[in-house]
C-alpha positions in Angstrom: 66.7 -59.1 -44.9 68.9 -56.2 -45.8 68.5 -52.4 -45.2 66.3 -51.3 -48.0 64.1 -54.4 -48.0 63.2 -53.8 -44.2 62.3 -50.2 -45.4 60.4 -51.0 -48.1 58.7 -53.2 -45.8 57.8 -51.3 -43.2 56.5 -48.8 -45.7 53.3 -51.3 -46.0 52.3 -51.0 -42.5 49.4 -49.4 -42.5 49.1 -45.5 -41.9 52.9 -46.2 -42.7 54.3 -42.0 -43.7 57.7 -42.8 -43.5 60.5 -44.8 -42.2 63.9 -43.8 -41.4 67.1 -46.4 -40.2 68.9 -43.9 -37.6 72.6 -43.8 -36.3 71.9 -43.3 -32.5 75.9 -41.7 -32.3 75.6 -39.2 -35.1 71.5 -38.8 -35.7 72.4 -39.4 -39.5 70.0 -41.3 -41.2 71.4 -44.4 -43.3 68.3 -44.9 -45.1 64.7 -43.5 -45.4 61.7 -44.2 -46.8 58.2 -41.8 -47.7 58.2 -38.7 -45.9 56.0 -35.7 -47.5 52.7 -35.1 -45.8 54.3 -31.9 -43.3 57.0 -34.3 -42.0 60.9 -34.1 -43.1 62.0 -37.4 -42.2 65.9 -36.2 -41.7 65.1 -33.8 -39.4 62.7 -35.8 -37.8 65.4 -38.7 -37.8 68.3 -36.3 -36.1 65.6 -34.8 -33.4 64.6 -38.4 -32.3 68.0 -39.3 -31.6 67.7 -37.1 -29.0 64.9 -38.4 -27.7 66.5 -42.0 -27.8 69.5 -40.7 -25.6 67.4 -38.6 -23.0 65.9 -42.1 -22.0 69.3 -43.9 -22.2 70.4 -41.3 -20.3 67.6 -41.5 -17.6 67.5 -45.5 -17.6 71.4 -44.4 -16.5 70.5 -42.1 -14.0 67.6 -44.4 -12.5 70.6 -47.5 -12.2 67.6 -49.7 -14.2 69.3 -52.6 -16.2 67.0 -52.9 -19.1 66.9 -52.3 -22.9 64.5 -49.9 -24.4 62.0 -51.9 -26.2 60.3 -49.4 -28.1 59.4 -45.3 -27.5 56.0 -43.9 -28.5 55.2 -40.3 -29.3 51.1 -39.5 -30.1 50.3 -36.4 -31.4 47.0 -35.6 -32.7 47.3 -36.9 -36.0 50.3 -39.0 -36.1 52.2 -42.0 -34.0 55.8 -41.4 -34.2 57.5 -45.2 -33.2 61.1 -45.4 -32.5 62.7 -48.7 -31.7 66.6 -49.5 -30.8 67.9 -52.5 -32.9 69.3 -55.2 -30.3 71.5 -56.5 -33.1 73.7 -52.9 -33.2 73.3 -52.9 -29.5 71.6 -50.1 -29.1 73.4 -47.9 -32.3 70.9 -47.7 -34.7 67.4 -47.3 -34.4 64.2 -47.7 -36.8 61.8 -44.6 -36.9 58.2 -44.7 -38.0 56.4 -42.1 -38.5 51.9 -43.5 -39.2 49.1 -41.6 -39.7 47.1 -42.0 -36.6 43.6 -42.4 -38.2 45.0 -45.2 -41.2 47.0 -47.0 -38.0 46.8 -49.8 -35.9 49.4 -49.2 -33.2 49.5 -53.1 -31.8 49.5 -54.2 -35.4 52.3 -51.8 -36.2 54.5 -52.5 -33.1 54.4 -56.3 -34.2 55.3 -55.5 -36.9 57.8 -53.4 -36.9 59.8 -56.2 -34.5 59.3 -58.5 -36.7 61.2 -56.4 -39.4 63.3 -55.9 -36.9 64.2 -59.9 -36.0 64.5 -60.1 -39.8 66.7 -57.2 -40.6 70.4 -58.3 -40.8 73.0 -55.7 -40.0 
């Protein structure tokens, strides 16, 4: 699946707010989808990219030879879900952004690898 369909279908997770495709290198986002609801998904795209290359950084520093699977932030009301696509080796990065009491975290972590396993780039 391309770009925009991967979006599109990641918006139908449930509790889905909004997805964002994310250069790691430049923290520009190369497509997003929903947003609204007290998040701007640019700005939350660009700030995750930092988060994304602390924990490079620190897999680095720790000499641990391992991919980052997936990184998850809970806040009160929201899951924030980052994962690094294998296929751009680590360059681009999904973000998802659910609403915490719509959500089912397992459900959307499967899911969201599968979209990934299906998403050419």
């Amino acid at each position: 699946m391309n770009l925009d369909t991967a979006l599109k279908e990641a918006m139908t997770i449930d509790g889905a707010i909004g997805i964002a495709a994310v250069d790691y290198e430049s923290g520009m986002s190369l497509g997003m989808l929903g947003g609204g609801q007290g998040i701007d998904l640019e700005i939350a795209a660009a700030g995750n990219t930092e988060v994304v290359r602390a924990k490079v950084r620190t897999l680095a520093t720790l000499d641990i030879d391992d991919a980052i699977e997936d990184i998850l932030i809970t806040l009160g009301k929201q899951y924030h879900l980052i994962r690094p696509l294998s296929a751009s080796r680590g360059s681009l990065f999904l973000y998802l952004a659910l609403d915490r009491s719509r959500a089912n975290l397992a459900l959307a972590r499967h899911n969201l690898r599968r979209i990934e396993n299906d998403l050419e780039i």
